[in-house]
C-alpha positions in Angstrom: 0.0 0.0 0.0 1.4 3.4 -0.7 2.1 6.1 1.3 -0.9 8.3 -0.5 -3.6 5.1 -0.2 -2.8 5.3 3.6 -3.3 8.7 4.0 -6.2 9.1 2.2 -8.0 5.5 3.9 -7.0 7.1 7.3 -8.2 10.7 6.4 -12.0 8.9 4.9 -11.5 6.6 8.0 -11.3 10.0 10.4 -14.3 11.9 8.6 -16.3 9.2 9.1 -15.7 9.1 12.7 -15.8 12.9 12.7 -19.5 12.3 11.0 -20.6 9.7 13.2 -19.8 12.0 16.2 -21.7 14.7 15.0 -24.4 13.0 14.1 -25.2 11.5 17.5 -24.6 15.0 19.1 -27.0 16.4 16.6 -30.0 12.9 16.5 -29.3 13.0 13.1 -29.2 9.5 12.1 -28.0 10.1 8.2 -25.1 11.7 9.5 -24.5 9.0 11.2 -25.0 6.2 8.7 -22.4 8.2 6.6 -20.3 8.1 9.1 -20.2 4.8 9.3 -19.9 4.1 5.9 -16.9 5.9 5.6 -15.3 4.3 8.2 -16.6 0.5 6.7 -15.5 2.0 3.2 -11.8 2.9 4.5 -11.8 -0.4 6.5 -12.4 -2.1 3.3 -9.9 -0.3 1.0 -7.3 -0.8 3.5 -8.6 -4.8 3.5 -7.7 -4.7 -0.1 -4.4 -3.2 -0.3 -3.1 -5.6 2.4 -4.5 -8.4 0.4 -2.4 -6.9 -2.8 0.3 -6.4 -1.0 0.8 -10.0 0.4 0.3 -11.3 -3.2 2.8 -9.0 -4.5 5.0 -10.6 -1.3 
């Protein structure tokens, strides 16, 4: 995984916490949902690139 794919899994990974946070503070429950599909979307990004990088060994 390269140094930019980390950086930008971690950055989607932190707005979606960020979204999350302020959606509960707020009761609204899309922001919240976003949130957390941010977070599942880095989480699976960074799934892939670990795969990719054990094939490329």
């Amino acid at each position: 995984m390269s140094a930019s794919d980390k950086i930008k899994n971690a950055a989607q990974d932190i707005k979606g916490k960020v979204e999350e946070a302020v959606g509960k503070v707020t009761g609204d429950d899309s922001k919240v949902a976003e949130g957390k599909a941010d977070q599942t979307a880095a989480s699976a990004k960074k799934a892939g690139e670990n795969v990719k990088d054990i094939v490329k060994g």
